[in-house]
N, C-alpha and C positions, 0 to 999 in steps of 0.2 A: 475415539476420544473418550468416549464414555467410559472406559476398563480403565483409563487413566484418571480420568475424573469423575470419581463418583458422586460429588457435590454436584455435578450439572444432572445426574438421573431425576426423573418426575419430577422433574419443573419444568410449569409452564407458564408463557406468558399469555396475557390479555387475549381473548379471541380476536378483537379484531386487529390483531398482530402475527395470530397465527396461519402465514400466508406462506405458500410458494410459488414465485413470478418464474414462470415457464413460457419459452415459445412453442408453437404448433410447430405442425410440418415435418419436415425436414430433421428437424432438430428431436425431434422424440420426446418430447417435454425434458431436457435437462434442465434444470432446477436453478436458477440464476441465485437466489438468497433462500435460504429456511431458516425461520424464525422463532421456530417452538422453543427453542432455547439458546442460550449462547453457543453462538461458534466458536470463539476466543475467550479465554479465562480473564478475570480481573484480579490481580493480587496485592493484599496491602504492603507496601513496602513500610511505611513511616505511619504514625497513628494521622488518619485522616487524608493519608495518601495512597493512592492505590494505581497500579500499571495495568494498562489493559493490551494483554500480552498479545499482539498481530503475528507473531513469530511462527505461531499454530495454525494460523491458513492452511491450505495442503502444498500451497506456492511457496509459504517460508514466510511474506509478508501481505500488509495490511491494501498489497496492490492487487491481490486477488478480486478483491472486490471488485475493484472500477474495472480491470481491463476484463475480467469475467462479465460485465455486466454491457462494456463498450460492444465486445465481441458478440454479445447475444443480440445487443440492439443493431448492429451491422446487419447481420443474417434477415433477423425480422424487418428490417427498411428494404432488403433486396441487394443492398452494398456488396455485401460477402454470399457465395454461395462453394459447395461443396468443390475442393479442388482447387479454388483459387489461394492466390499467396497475401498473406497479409503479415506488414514489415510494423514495425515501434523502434522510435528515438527512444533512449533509454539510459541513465545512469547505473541500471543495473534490476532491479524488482521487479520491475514491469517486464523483461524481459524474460527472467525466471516465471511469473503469471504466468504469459504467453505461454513458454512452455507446457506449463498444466494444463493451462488452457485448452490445447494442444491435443493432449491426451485422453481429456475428457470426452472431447469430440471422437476423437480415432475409435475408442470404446461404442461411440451410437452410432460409428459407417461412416462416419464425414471429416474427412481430408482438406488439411489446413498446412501449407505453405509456412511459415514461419522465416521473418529474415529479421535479426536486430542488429539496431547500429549504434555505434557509439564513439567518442574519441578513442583512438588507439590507443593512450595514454591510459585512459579509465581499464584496460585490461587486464592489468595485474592486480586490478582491487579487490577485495574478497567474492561480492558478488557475482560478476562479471568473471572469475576464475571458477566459482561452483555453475557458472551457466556452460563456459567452456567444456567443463567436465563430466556434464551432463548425457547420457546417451543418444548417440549420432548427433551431438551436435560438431555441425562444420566449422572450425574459426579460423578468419582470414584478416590478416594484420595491413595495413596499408592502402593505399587507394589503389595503386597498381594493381597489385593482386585480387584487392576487392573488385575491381571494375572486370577483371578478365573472368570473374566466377561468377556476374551476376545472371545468367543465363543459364546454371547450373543444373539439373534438372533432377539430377543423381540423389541430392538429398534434399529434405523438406526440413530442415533446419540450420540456419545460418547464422551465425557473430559474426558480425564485423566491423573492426576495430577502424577508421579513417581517418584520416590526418586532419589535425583542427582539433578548435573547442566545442561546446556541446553544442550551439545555435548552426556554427559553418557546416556541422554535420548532421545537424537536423534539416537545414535546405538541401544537403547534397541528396538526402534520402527520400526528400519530398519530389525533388525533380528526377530521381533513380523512379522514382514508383507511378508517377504521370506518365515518362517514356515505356518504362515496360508492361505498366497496367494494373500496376498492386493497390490494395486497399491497403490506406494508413490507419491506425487507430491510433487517433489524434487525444492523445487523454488532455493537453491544454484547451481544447475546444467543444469536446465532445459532452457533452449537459450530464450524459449516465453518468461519469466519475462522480458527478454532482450526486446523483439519484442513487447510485452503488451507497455510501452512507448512512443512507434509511436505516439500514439493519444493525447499524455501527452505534450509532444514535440509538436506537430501543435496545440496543444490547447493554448500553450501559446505564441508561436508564431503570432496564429490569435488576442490572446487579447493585446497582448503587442507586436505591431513588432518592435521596435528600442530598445527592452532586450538585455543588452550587457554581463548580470550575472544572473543566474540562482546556487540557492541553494538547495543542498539536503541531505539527512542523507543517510547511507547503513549501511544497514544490511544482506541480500543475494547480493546486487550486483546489483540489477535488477532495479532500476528506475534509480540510478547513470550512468548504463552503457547505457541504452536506452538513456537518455537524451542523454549523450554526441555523440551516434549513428546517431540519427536525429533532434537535433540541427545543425543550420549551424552552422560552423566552427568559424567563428568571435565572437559567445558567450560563453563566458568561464562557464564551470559547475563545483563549487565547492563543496566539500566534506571534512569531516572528519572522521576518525573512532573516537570510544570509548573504551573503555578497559571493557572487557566482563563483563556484570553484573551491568556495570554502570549506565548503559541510555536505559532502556525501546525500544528496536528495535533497537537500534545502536552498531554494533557490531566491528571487524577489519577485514574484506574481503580478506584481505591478509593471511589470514590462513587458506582459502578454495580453493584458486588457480585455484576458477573459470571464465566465461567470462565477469567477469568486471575488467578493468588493471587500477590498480589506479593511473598509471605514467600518464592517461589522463585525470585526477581529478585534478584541479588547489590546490594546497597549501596539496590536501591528506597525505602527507607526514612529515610534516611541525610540527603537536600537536595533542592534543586529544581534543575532546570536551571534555568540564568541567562540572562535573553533578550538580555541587549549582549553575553558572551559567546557564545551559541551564533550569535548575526548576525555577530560579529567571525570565527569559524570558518568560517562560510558564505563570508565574504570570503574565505578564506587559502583555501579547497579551490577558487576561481577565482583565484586571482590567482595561485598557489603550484603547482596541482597542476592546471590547466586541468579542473575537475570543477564546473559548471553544478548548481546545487543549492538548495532552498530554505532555509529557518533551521531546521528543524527535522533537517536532515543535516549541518546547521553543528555541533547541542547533542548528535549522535552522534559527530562529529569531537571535539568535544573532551572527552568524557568519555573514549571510546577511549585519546588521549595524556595524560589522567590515568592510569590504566590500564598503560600506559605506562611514563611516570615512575616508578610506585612496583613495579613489575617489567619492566626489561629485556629480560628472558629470555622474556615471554609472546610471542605468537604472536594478535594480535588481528584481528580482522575487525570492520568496523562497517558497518549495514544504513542506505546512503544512499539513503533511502526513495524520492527523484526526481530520481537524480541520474546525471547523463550527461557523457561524455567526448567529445572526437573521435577522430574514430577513429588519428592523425598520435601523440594524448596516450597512447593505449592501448598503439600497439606500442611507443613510444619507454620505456612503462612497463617493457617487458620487457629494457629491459637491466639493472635491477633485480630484477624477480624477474617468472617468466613467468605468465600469467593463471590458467593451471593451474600454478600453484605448484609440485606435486612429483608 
């Protein structure tokens, strides 16, 4: 990334930020966050608005983080050990993670099972057809077919599509992984999704330090609840749910009554995101601002210039969950305001 971005060379941030959370063992010290500088760019789109583009992960999305961090915290508790198989419910990024995930490990000797599930229906959607198409991955449509492969042994990568909506195939894969013996990586339960955002948090703090608003979408809970964890206090981090099925990774949190409290999400409560609206935005951040992005960085986009609108003066950042630039779109950004901000 650095030949790409030359704006992130020699910069550093605060010493006691410049950390790498590593496990022992087994794991060879893989690197769970590094903090010397941003991992993901921040670009001004609108004066006073700026994306902070998750698209650059090496996963594609801002799910690197938690399920990299889920997966290290497995291994170090004793849950996961070399060889064994570890499955994720998934609308699609966490699944793609996984993969990386995946790969990372295979590079230090350690051998990771990988099985994701999802509605059968969710299969055609962009992400879920780039995981499809991914190398050796196996994809198996149906519950028939899914149940007769789950004992497969041939390949360490599995899609599978099952009949139902996202919750009846989230139990069907909980009770697949008790009988057969797989480790879930529960990103609605698991606290690291919480903790994966530390680095999300000081990353955009280092690029923007007088952000007085911070945007993000939930779906497990996990980057909405980090941010507002290690964000300081004076910046408000806004959120909306969506009504299930709507918006592509935006779900309503409040019905898994996990460690994200949405009374600490400014407006949470308030509406749903709009799904012609947040597609209409997905539009305008390609057509407008050359920023490649799915709909649920569209329903960031535009809560943001809400946001906006009713203060001038704020200083916003919004978390475009898979969303990438060119690189021609980045520096030209900087004659507006530079990636590192100030």
């Amino acid at each position: 990334m650095d030949n790409v971005f030359p704006m992130f060379q020699n910069t550093s941030m605060p010493t006691t930020q410049n950390k790498v959370t590593t496990w022992p063992t087994a794991l060879k010290e893989i690197p769970v966050a590094t903090n010397t500088k941003p991992t993901t760019p921040m670009m001004q789109v609108m004066p006073n608005l700026y994306a902070k583009l998750e698209g650059f992960n090496a996963g594609g999305s801002i799910k690197d983080r938690a399920v990299m961090q889920c997966t290290m915290g497995m291994f170090e508790s004793g849950k996961l050990k070399s060889g064994d198989t570890l499955c994720v419910s998934t609308s699609g990024n966490a699944g793609r993670s996984l993969l990386h995930v995946q790969d990372q490990l295979k590079k230090k000797g350690i051998t990771l099972h990988v099985k994701i599930f999802m509605p059968k229906r969710y299969l055609s959607r962009d992400v879920p057809t780039v995981i499809a198409q991914t190398d050796s991955v196996e994809t198996v449509a149906g519950d028939k077919d899914a149940y007769s492969r789950m004992q497969d042994s041939t390949s360490t990568r599995f899609l599978f599509g099952l009949d139902g909506e996202f919750m009846e195939c989230q139990q069907k894969m909980s009770v697949l992984a008790e009988e057969h013996g797989w480790a879930v990586l529960d990103q609605h339960y698991d606290v690291n999704s919480l903790h994966a955002h530390q680095s999300t948090a000081e990353e955009i703090i280092h690029q923007l330090p007088s952000v007085t608003d911070v945007v993000c979408t939930v779906g497990t809970g996990g980057t909405a609840s980090g941010l507002r964890k290690y964000l300081p206090s004076n910046v408000a981090v806004h959120a909306r749910p969506a009504k299930p099925g709507d918006i592509d990774g935006i779900t309503d949190v409040r019905r898994y009554s996990n460690f994200c409290d949405p009374d600490l999400l400014e407006g949470y409560t308030n509406n749903f995101f709009d799904a012609s609206e947040s597609t209409a935005h997905q539009n305008e951040l390609e057509t407008d601002h050359r920023i490649t992005a799915g709909q649920s960085s569209g329903a960031a986009f535009a809560l943001a210039k809400e946001i906006m609108s009713k203060n001038p003066n704020a200083k916003v950042a919004f978390i475009c969950a898979d969303g990438v630039a060119s690189p021609l779109a980045l520096l030209e950004s900087q004659t507006i305001g530079d990636l590192r901000v100030e």
